[in-house]
N, C-alpha and C positions, 0 to 999 in steps of 0.2 A: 725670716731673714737667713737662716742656717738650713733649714731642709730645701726648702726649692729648687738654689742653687745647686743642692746636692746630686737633686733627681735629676738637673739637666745636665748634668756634668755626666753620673753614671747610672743612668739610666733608672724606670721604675723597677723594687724589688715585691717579692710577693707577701713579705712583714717586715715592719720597722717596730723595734724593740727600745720602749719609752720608760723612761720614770715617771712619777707621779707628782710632777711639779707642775703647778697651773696651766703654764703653756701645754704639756703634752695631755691633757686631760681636754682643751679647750676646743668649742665647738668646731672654729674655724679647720684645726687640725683635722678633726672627724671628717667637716667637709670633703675636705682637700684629698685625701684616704680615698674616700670612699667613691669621689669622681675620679681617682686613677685606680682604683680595684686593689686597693694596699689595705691589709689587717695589720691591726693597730694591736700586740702587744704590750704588757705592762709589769713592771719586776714589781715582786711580793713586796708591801712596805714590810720597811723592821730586815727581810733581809737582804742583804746590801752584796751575798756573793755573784749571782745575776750582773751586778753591774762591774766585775772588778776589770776588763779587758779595758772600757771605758775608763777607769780612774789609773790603771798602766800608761794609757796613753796620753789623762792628763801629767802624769807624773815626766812621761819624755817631754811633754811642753814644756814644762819645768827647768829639764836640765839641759836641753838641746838650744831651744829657741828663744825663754826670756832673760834666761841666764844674758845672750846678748845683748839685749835691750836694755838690762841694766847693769850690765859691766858685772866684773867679779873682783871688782876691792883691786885691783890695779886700772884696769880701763874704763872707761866712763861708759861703755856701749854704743851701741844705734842709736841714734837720737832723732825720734819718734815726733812729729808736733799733729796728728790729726790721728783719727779712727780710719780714715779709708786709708791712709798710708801704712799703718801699723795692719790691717787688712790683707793689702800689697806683702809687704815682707813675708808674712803669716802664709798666705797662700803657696809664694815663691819658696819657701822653707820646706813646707809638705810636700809639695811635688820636684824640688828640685834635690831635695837632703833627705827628709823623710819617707818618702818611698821608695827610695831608689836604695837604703841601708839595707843589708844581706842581715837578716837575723840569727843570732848564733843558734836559737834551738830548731829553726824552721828550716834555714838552709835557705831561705826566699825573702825577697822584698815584700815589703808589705801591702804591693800592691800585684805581685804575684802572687803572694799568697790569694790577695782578695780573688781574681780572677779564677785562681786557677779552684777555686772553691766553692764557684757561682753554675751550676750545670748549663744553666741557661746566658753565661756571659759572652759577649756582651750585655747587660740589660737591655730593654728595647728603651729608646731615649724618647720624651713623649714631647710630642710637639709643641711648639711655644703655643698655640693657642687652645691644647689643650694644660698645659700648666697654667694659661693665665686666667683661666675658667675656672680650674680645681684650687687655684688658690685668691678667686676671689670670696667674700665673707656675702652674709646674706642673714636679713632677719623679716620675720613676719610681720605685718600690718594688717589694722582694718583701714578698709576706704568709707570715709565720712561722708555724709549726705555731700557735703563740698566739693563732693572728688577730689578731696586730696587725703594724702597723709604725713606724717609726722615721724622724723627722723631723727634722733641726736638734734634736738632745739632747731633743725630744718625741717619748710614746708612744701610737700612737692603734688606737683597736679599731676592725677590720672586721667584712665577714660573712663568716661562715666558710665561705662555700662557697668566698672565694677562695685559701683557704691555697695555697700554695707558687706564685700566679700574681704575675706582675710586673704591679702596677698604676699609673695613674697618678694622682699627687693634684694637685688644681687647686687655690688658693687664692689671697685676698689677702696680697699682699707683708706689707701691715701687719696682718696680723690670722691668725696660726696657730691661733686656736681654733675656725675654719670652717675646713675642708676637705674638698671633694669627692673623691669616688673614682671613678674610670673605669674600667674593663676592656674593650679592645678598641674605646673611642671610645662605647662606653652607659655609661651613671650607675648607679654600685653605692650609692648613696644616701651619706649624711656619715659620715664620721671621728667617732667618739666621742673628745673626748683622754681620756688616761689618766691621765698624765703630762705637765705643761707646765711645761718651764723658761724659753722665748723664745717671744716674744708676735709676734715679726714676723723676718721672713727677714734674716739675717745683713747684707745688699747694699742692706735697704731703708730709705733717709734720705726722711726728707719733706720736701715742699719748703717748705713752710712752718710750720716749730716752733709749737706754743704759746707765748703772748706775752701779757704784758697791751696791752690797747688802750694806745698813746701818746698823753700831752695835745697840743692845740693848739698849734702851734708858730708861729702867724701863718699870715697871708697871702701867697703870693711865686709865683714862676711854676708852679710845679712844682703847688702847692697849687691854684691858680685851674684847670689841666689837670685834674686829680683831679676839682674840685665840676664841671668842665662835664662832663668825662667820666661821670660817675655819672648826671648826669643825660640822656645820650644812650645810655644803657644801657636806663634808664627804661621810655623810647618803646617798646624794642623794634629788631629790625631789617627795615631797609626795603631790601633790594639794590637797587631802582631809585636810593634815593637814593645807595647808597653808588659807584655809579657815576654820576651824575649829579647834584648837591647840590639842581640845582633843581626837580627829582623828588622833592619831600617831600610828605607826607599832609596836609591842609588843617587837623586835629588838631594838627599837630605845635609850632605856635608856641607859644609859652608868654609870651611877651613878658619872662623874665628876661634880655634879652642874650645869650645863648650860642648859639652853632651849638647844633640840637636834630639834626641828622642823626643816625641812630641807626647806629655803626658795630659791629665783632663785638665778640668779647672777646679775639682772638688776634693774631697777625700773618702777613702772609703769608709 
């Protein structure tokens, strides 16, 4: 939910640097690594200095962005009613507030800083159908005299040539009514189901529910971040600008007020 986005916003890096919580240990992740050529990193348990940049930066969520959401004992905050809208603000706060702050001991924003600290930046951004490949999940089977086999309490027919071989099935987390079959790393064509009782992998929560759209809740800081940010999405992106503000397209003024730099859609 959190890395994918990441990569297609800024691109694949040559290690991503994980802690040791289930999710970063989990198979799925390995896959995912390993079909875009990323080494997978891990901070020593026990000690916790490895991770302090990360817990700095939770600490600015902190006092920057939730602080608004729930008021500071005079105001009541942003008033939030769903995950994907709370999402919305989140996003629009990093790329619109967040990165664009001049840090006092760096002298750079902190997504100048990132760039300007990447030899190879831009990343190369990987294409949607190679992300939605590396981040689909995959488990082994055998194929039963029946030619079929057996998935999370689903039943699905193969071809029978591969009875009694260990296959692997590749699929969407949310979606068990596709699934590929592999033998030996070549494509034995789809999964027929047979039988379907679970529509998506046991492990797999989306990051963002179904929701009705929330009404209008005014105007406040959080919301004015939101309208500038959508609208520097718009443009498109310009890496010149985003390492340079005054490196924009001569297109790019719009005369509504807003910084129009067009930044990504992730964080670094």
């Amino acid at each position: 939910a959190a890395l994918r986005p990441a990569l297609a916003a800024r691109g694949v890096p040559q290690m991503i640097y994980f802690d040791n919580g289930s999710a970063m240990v989990d198979a799925a992740v390995k896959r995912a690594a390993a079909r875009l050529g990323i080494k997978i990193a891990h901070s020593a348990p026990g000690r916790p200095e490895g991770r302090g940049k990360i817990e700095r930066w939770f600490g600015e969520v902190r006092r920057q962005f939730l602080v608004e959401i729930a008021g500071d004992g005079e105001t009541s905050g942003t008033k939030v009613t769903s995950l994907a809208e709370l999402n919305r603000l989140f996003t629009a706060w990093v790329e619109t507030a967040y990165h664009r702050r001049v840090h006092s001991e760096t002298g750079q924003t902190p997504l100048q800083r990132w760039m300007a600290g990447c030899a190879d930046a831009p990343f190369p951004t990987p294409t949607p159908a190679a992300l939605t490949e590396a981040f689909k999940w995959s488990e082994r089977r055998q194929v039963r005299k029946t030619s079929t086999v057996q998935l999370f309490s689903n039943f699905y027919q193969v071809d029978a040539s591969l009875i009694g071989r260990t296959v692997e099935l590749v699929f969407d987390p949310f979606d068990l009514n596709m699934v590929e079959v592999r033998w030996n790393g070549r494509p034995q064509g789809m999964a027929i189901p047979q039988a379907i009782t679970r529509n998506a992998h046991p492990k797999a929560k989306p990051e963002m529910p179904a929701a009705p759209e929330p009404a209008s809740t005014g105007i406040d800081y959080l919301r004015l971040l939101e309208t500038s940010h959508d609208q520097q999405v718009a443009t498109g992106i310009n890496y010149a600008a985003l390492i340079d503000p005054r490196q924009q397209a001569p297109d790019q003024g719009s005369g509504h007020g807003v910084d129009e730099e067009p930044p990504g859609n992730g964080a670094p």
